[in-house]
C-alpha positions as CSV (number, residue, x, y, z in Angstrom):
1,X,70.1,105.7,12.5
2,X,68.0,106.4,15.4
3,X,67.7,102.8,16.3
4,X,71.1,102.0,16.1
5,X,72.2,104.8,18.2
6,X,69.4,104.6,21.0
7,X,70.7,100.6,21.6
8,X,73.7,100.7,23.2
9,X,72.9,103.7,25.7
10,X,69.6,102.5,27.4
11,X,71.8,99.0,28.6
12,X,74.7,101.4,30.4
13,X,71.6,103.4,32.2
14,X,70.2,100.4,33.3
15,X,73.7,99.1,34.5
16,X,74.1,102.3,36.7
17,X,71.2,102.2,37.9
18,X,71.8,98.1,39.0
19,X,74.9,99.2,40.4
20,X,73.4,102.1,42.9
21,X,71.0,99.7,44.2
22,X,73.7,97.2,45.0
23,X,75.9,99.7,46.2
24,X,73.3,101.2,48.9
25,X,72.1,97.9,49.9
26,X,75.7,96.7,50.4
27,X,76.1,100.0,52.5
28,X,73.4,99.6,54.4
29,X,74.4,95.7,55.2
30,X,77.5,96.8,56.2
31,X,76.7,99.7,58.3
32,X,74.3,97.7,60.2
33,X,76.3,94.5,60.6
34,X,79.5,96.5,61.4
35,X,78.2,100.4,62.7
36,X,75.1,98.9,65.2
37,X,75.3,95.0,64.8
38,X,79.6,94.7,66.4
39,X,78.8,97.6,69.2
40,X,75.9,96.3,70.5
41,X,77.8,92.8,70.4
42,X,80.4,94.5,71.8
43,X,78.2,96.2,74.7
44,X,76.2,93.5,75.8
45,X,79.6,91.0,76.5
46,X,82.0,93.5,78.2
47,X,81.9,92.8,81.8
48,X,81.0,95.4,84.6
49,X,83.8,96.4,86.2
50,X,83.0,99.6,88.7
51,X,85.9,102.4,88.6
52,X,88.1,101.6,91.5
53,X,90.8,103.6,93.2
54,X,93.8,100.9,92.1
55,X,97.0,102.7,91.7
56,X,96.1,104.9,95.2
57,X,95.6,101.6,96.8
58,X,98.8,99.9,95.7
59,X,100.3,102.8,97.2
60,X,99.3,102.2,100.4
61,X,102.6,100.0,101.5
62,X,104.9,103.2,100.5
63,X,103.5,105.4,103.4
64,X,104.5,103.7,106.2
65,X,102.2,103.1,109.6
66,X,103.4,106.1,112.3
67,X,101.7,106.2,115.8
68,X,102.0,109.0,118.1
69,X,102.2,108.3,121.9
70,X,102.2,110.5,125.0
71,X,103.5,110.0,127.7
72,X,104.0,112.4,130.8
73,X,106.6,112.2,133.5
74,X,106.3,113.5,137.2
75,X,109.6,114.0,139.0
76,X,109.8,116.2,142.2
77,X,112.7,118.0,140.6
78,X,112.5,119.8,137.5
79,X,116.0,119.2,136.2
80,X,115.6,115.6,136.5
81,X,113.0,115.6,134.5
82,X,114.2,117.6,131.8
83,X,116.9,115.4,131.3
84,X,114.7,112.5,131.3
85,X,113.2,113.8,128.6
86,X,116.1,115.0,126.8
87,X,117.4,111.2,126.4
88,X,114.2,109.6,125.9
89,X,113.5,111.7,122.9
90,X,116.9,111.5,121.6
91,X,115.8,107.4,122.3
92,X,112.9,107.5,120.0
93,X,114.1,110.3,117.6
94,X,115.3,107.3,114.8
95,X,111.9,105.1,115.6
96,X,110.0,104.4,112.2
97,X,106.7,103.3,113.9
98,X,106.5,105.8,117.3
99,X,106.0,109.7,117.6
100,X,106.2,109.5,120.9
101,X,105.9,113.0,122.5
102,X,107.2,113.8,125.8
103,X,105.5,116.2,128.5
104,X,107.0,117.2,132.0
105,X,104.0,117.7,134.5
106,X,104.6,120.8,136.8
107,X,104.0,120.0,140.6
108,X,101.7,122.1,142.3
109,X,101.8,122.9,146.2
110,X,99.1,120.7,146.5
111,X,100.5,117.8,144.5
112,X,104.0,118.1,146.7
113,X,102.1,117.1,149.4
114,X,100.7,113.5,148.4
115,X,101.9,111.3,150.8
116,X,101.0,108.4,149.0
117,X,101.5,107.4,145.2
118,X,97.3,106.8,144.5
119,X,96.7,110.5,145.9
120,X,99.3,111.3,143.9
121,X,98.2,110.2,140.5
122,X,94.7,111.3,141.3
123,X,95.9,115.1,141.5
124,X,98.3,114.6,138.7
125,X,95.3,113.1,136.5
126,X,93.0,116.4,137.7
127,X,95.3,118.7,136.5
128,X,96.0,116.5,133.4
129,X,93.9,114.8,132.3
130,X,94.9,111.6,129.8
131,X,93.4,110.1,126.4
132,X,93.3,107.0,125.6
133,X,96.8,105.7,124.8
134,X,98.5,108.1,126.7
135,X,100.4,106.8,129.8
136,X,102.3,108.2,132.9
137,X,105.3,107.8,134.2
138,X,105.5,109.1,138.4
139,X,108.2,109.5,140.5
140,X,107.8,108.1,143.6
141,X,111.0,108.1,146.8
142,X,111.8,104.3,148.6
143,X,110.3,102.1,145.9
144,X,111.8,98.6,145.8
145,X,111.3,98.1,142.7
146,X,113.0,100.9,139.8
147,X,109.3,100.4,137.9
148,X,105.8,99.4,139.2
149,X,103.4,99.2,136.8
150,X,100.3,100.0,137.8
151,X,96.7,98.6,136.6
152,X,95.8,102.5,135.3
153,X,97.9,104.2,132.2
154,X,100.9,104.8,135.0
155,X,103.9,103.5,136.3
156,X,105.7,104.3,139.6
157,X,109.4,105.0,139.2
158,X,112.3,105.3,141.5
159,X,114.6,108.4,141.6
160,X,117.7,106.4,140.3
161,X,115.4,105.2,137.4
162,X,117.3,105.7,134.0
163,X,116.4,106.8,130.8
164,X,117.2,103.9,129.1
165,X,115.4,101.9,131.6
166,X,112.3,103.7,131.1
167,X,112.8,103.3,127.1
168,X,113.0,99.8,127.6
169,X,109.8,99.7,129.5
170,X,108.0,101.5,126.8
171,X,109.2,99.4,124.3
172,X,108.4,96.1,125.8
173,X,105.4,96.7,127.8
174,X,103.7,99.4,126.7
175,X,104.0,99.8,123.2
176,X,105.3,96.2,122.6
177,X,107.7,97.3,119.2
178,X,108.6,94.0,119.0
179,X,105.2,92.9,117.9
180,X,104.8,95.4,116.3
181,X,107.8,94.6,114.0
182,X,106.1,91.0,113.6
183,X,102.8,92.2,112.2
184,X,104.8,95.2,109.7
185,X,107.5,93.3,108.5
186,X,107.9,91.3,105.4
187,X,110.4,88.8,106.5
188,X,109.2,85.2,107.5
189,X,111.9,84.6,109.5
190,X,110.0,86.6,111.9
191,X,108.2,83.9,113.0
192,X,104.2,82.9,112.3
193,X,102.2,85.6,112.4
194,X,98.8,85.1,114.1
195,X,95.5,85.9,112.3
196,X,94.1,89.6,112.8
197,X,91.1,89.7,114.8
198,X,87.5,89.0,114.0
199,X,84.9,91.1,114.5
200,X,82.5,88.8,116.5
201,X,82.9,85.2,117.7
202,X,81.1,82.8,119.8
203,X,82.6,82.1,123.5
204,X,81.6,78.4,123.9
205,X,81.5,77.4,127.7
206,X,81.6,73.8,127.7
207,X,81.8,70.9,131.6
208,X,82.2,67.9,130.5
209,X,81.4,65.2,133.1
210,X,82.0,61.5,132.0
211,X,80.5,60.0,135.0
212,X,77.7,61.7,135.5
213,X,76.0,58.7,137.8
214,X,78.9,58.3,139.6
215,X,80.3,61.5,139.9
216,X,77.5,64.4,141.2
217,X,79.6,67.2,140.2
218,X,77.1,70.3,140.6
219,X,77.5,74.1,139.2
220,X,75.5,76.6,138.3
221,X,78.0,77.6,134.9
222,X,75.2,79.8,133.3
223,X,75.5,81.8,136.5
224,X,79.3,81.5,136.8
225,X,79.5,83.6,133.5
226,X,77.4,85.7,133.8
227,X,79.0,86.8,136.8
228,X,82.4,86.7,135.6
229,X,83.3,86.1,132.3
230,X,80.8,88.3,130.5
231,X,81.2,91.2,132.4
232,X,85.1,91.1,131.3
233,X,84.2,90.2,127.6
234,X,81.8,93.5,127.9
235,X,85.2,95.3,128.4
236,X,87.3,94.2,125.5
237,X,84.5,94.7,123.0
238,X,85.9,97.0,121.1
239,X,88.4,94.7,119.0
240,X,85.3,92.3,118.6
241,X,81.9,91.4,120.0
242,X,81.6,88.0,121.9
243,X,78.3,85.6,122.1
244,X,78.7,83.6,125.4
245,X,76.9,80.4,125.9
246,X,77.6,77.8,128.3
247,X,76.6,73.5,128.0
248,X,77.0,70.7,130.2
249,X,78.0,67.4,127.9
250,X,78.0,63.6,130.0
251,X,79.7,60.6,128.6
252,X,82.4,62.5,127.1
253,X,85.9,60.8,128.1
254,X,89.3,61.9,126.9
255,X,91.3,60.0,124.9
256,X,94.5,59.9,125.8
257,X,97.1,57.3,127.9
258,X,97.2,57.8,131.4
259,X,100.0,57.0,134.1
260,X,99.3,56.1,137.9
261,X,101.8,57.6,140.1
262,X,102.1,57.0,143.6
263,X,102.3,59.8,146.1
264,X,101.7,60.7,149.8
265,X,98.1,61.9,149.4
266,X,95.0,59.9,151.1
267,X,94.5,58.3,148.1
268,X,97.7,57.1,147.4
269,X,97.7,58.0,143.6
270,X,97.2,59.9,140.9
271,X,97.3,59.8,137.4
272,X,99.6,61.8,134.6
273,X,98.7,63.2,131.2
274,X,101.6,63.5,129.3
275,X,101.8,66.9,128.2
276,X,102.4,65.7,124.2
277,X,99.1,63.7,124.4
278,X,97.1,67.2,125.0
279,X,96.7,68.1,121.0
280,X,95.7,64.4,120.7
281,X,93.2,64.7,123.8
282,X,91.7,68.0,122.2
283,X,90.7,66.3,118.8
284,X,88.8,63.4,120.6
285,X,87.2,65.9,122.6
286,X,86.7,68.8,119.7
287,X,84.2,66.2,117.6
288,X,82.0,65.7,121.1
289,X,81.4,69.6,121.3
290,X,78.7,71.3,119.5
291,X,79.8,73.0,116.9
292,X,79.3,77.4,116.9
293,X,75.3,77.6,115.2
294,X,77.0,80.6,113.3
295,X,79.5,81.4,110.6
296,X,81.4,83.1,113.6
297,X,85.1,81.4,114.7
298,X,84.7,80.0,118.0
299,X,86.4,80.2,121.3
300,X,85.9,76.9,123.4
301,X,86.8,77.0,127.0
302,X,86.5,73.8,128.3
303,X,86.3,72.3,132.4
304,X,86.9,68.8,132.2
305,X,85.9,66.7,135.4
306,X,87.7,63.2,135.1
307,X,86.1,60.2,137.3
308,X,87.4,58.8,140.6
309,X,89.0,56.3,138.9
310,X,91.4,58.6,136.8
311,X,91.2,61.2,139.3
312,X,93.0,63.5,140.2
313,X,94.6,64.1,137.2
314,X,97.7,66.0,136.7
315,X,99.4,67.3,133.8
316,X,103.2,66.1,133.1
317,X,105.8,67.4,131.0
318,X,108.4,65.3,128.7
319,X,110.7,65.1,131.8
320,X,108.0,63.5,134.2
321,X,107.8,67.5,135.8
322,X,104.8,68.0,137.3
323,X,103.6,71.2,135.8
324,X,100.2,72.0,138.4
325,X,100.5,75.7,138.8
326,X,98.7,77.3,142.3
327,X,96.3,73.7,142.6
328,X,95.7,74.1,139.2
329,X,96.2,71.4,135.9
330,X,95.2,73.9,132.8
331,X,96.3,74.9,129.3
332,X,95.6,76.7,126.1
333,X,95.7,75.6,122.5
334,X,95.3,79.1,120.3
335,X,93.1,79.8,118.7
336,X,90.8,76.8,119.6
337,X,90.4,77.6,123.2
338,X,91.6,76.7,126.6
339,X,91.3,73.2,128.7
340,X,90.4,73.0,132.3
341,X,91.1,69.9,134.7
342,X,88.7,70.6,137.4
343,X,89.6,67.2,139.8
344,X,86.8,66.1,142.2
345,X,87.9,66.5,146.3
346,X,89.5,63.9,147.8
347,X,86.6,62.7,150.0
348,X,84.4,62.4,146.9
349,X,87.1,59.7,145.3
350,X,87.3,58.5,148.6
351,X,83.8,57.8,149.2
352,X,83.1,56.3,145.6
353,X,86.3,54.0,145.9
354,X,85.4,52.0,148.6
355,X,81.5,51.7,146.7
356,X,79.9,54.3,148.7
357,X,76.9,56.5,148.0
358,X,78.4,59.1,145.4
359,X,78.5,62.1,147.3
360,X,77.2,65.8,145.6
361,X,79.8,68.3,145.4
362,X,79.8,71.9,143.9
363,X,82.3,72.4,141.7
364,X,84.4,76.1,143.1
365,X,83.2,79.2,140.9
366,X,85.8,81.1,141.8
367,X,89.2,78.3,140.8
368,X,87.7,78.1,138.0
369,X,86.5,81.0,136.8
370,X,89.9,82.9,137.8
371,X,91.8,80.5,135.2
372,X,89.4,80.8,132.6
373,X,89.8,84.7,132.6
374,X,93.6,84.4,132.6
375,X,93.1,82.0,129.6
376,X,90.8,84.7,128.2
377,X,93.6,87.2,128.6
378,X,96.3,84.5,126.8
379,X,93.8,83.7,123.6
380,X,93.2,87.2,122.8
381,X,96.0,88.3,122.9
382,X,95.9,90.7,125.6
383,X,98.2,89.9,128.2
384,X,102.1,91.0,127.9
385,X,104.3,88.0,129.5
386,X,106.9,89.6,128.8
387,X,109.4,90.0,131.9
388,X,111.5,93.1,132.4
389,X,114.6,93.2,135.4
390,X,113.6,95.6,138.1
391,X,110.4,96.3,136.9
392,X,107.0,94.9,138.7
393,X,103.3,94.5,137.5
394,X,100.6,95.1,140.2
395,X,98.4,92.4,140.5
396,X,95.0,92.9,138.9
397,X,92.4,93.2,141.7
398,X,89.1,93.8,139.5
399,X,87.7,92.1,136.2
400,X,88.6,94.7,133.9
401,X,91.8,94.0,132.6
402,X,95.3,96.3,132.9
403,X,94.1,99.6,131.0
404,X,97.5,100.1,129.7
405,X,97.7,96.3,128.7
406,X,94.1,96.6,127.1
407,X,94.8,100.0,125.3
408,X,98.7,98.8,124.1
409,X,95.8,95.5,122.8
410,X,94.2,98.2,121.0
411,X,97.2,99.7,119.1
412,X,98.3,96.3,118.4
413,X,95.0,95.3,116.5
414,X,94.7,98.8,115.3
415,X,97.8,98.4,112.9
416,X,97.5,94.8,112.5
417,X,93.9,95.3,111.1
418,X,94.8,98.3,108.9
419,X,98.5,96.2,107.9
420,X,96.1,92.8,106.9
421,X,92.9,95.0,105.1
422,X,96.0,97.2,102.9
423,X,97.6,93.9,101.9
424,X,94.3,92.0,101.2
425,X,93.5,95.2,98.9
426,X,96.1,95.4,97.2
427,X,96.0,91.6,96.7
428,X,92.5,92.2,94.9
429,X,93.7,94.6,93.0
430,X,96.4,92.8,91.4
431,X,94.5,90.1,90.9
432,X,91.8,91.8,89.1
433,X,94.0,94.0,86.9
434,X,95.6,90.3,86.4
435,X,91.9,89.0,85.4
436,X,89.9,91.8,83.1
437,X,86.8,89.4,83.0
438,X,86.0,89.2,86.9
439,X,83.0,91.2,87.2
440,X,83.3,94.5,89.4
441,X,79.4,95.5,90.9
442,X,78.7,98.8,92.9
443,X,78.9,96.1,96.5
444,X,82.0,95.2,96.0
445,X,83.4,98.6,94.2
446,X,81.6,100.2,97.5
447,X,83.5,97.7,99.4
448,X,86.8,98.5,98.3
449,X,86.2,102.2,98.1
450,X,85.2,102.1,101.6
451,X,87.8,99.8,103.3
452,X,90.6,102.4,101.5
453,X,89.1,105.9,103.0
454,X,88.8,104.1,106.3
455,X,92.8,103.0,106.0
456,X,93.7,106.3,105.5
457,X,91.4,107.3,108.0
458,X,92.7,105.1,110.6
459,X,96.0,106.0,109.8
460,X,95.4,109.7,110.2
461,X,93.9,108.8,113.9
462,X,97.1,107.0,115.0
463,X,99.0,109.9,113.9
464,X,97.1,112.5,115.5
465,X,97.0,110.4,119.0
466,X,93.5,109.4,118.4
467,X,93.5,105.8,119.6
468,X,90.0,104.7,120.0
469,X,89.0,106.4,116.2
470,X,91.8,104.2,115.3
471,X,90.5,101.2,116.2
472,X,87.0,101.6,115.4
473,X,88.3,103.0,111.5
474,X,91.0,100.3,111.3
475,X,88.3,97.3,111.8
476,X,85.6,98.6,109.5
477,X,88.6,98.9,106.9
478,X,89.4,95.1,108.1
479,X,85.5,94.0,107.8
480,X,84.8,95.6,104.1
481,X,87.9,94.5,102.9
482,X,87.1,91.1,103.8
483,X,83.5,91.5,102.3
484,X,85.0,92.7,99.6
485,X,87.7,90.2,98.6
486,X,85.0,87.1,99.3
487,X,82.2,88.4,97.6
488,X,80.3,85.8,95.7
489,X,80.2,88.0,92.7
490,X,83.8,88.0,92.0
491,X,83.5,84.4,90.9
492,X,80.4,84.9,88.7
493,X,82.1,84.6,85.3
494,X,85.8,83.5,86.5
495,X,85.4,80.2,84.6
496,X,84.0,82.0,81.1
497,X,87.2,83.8,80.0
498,X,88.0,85.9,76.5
499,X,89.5,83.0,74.9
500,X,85.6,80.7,75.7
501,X,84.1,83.9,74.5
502,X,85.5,83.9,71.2
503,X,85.4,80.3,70.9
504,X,81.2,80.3,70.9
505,X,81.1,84.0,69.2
506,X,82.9,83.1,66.3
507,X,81.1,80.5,64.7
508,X,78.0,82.8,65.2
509,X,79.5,85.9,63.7
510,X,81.7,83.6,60.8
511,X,78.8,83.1,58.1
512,X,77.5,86.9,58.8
513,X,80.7,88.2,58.2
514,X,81.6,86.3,54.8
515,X,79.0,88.0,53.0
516,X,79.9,91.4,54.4
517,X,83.1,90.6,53.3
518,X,82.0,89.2,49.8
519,X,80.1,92.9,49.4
520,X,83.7,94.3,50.4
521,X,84.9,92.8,47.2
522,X,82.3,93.7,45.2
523,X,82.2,97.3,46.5
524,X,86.1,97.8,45.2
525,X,85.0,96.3,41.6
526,X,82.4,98.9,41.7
527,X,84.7,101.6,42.5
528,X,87.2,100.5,40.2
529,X,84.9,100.2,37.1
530,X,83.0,103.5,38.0
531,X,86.7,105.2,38.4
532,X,88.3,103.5,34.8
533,X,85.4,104.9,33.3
534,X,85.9,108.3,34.2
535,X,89.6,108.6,33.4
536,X,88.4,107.0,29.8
């Protein structure tokens, strides 16, 4: 009896037993496969991506860009003025990029008794004083003009001026809405917009001389720009710094068909350069130039001194019109740079013509150097050529250039920089919410972060009349959102998405998982037995 009954029992303890062991070790398999095995997987694959600011920055478009303004006006009697003012807010009271805020300037004993308009604006500016930005408008008896614009942040205007008239000037000339428009709005039909300004670029100085045997053309360029050119760069620095350098290339001909034409000159001739051959004549010319040494753009500026036998050379439009301006055969091909014709004197052509000694000649600093600023002017983007009825510019008499043109510069690039870094933000943005495997590192999340508190920044200045904090914010928010939309980094795994992921995990992770799998299965049988046992 006792060994029948002690059989059967000592088997179904030894079972149990079995069946702990297998169902720890299965535990444990799983718990270390699944619970540390699938995290740290999980951990080590996910890509960086740095917390970024994404729905404030595709916001930015819904705030638009407002700039305050303001602008003073003199007039000797008080009513006028007040009424001037009256219809030149009610002129700008609908504007959706200007807070322009008008100021009547009070006239002192002292100030009535200017008796000419410099002494005038010099008391005026005493007694109140101007920021950058602001601008003056000063009435001024037996002008000929209704407006004369003067080199300073004033204008002279008659007593019959008008309202509207003045609204038109400060819409055209001083704050220039209508490029304003260009850069902000969304429509293409507003024509090519240009590319926002870089923060340096090398100015390349470049005389060509084919003939340099032949033709003794001498100048002392180096000197020429440092005298002129970089003394005026100096003052338009802060859009973008400029590295000038200057290079004499020989053997360097144009390449383009040329035209004799008879006229009434002691030569008898000269030659024409058919204004639609210049793009051609600037590509043969362009691969002849050293290029910039740096990863700056660059701005060539080139004087071109043709040989007797192609000289003088003049420039002709499509209907054989000569188009020589003041003595002068230039143009400008933006944003590559401006050409020169400098032509030798006559007596020089004369001389090698009939197989004379070449005779030295200096070539003028001043012709030239004149142009190339007014070029300078054109490729930045500086001068206003628009022309207003009744209204005059003064002529500019110094190198610095207008400081209402320069300043009305500044706005421009202020909102073109801060319109160009918003939309290149929000472009990364999108793209990288688009993209969840582009890595994210601290430079460029920096980058970003950065570029947005400086747009706001920038756009707080411009609101509060702060126009040189504007500028400065608006192109470090330009510069780090460039940084960071081309930073290297971005394309570190672009070409190893998700789907490439699991395509090389899961024939690692296949075989470990069957057998958790398999101790699934078993696990349930377990269960199941242990459970039908019970309720038996």
């Amino acid at each position: 009896m006792e060994t029948t009954s002690s059989s059967p029992f000592k088997p179904r303890q030894k079972d149990k037993d079995e069946d702990k062991f297998r169902i720890g070790a299965t535990v444990a398999f799983i718990v270390v496969i699944i619970g540390i095995g699938v995290p740290m997987w999980w951990h080590t694959t996910t890509v960086y991506r740095v917390t970024l600011p994404s729905s404030e920055i595709l916001s930015l478009s819904e705030a638009p860009i407002k700039t305050a303004v303001k602008v003073a006006i003199y007039t000797k009697e008080l009513s006028r003025g007040q009424l001037l003012i009256s219809e030149l807010e009610s002129a700008f009271s609908d504007s959706d990029i200007w807070v322009v805020k008008f100021k009547q300037l009070n006239a002192t004993a002292k100030i009535q008794e200017a008796h000419t308009p410099a002494v005038l604006e010099k008391l005026l500016l005493k007694e109140h004083p101007q920021r950058v930005g602001d601008f003056m408008l000063i009435e001024w008896p037996n002008l000929q003009e209704e407006l004369l614009l003067t080199t300073e942040r004033s204008a002279l205007m008659r007593e019959d001026t008008s309202a509207n008239k003045i609204a038109q000037l400060l819409h055209s000339k001083i704050l220039q809405t209508y490029r304003i428009n260009q850069i902000l709005s969304t429509d293409e039909r507003m024509g090519t917009k240009s590319e926002a300004p870089q923060p340096a670029y090398d100015v390349i100085v470049s005389v060509l001389n084919p003939k340099p045997r032949l033709t003794h053309a001498q100048w002392n360029v180096a000197m020429a720009v440092r005298t002129y050119i970089e003394p005026w760069l100096a003052q338009v620095s802060a859009v973008s710094n400029y590295t000038v350098r200057t290079q004499w290339k020989y053997r360097v001909s144009i390449e383009a068909d040329l035209k004799q034409v008879r006229d009434q000159g002691r030569l008898g001739r000269h030659y024409a350069l058919q204004e639609s051959s210049l793009p051609h004549l600037l590509t043969s010319i362009a691969q002849n130039l050293s290029a910039s040494t740096t990863d700056k753009p660059a701005i060539n500026l080139v004087v071109y001194i043709p040989p007797c036998h192609t000289a003088p050379l003049h420039i002709y439009n499509s209907k054989d019109q000569r188009l020589t301006r003041n003595g002068v055969d230039a143009f400008i091909s933006p944003p590559w740079g401006a050409f020169i014709i400098a032509n030798p004197p006559e007596h020089v052509c004369l001389a090698a013509l009939n197989d004379q000694e070449p005779v030295p000649y200096y070539v003028s600093t001043t012709d030239n150097m004149q142009i190339m600023l007014d070029q300078l002017h054109k490729l930045l983007d500086i001068s206003s050529e628009l022309q207003m009825d009744g209204v005059k510019v003064v002529d500019i008499e110094q190198l610095e250039p207008r400081r209402w043109e320069y300043e009305s510069y500044l706005r421009r690039t202020a909102i073109r920089h801060i319109s160009t870094a918003s939309n290149t933000l929000q472009s990364l943005i999108k793209l990288l919410d688009q993209i969840s495997y582009i890595v994210i590192d601290d430079d460029v999340g920096a980058a970003i972060t950065k570029s947005y508190a400086d747009i706001l920044g920038a756009k707080a200045a411009l609101v509060e009349n702060r126009l040189a904090d504007a500028s400065a914010l608006a192109k470090r928010a330009f510069v780090a959102s460039e940084r960071g939309f081309f930073d290297p980094s971005l394309l570190a795994q672009l070409y190893f998405p998700d789907e490439q992921k699991y395509a090389i995990y899961i024939p690692l992770f296949l075989p470990i998982m069957v057998p958790v799998l398999s101790s699934f299965n078993m696990l349930r049988s377990v269960l199941q037995a242990r459970r039908k046992e019970k309720q038996s």
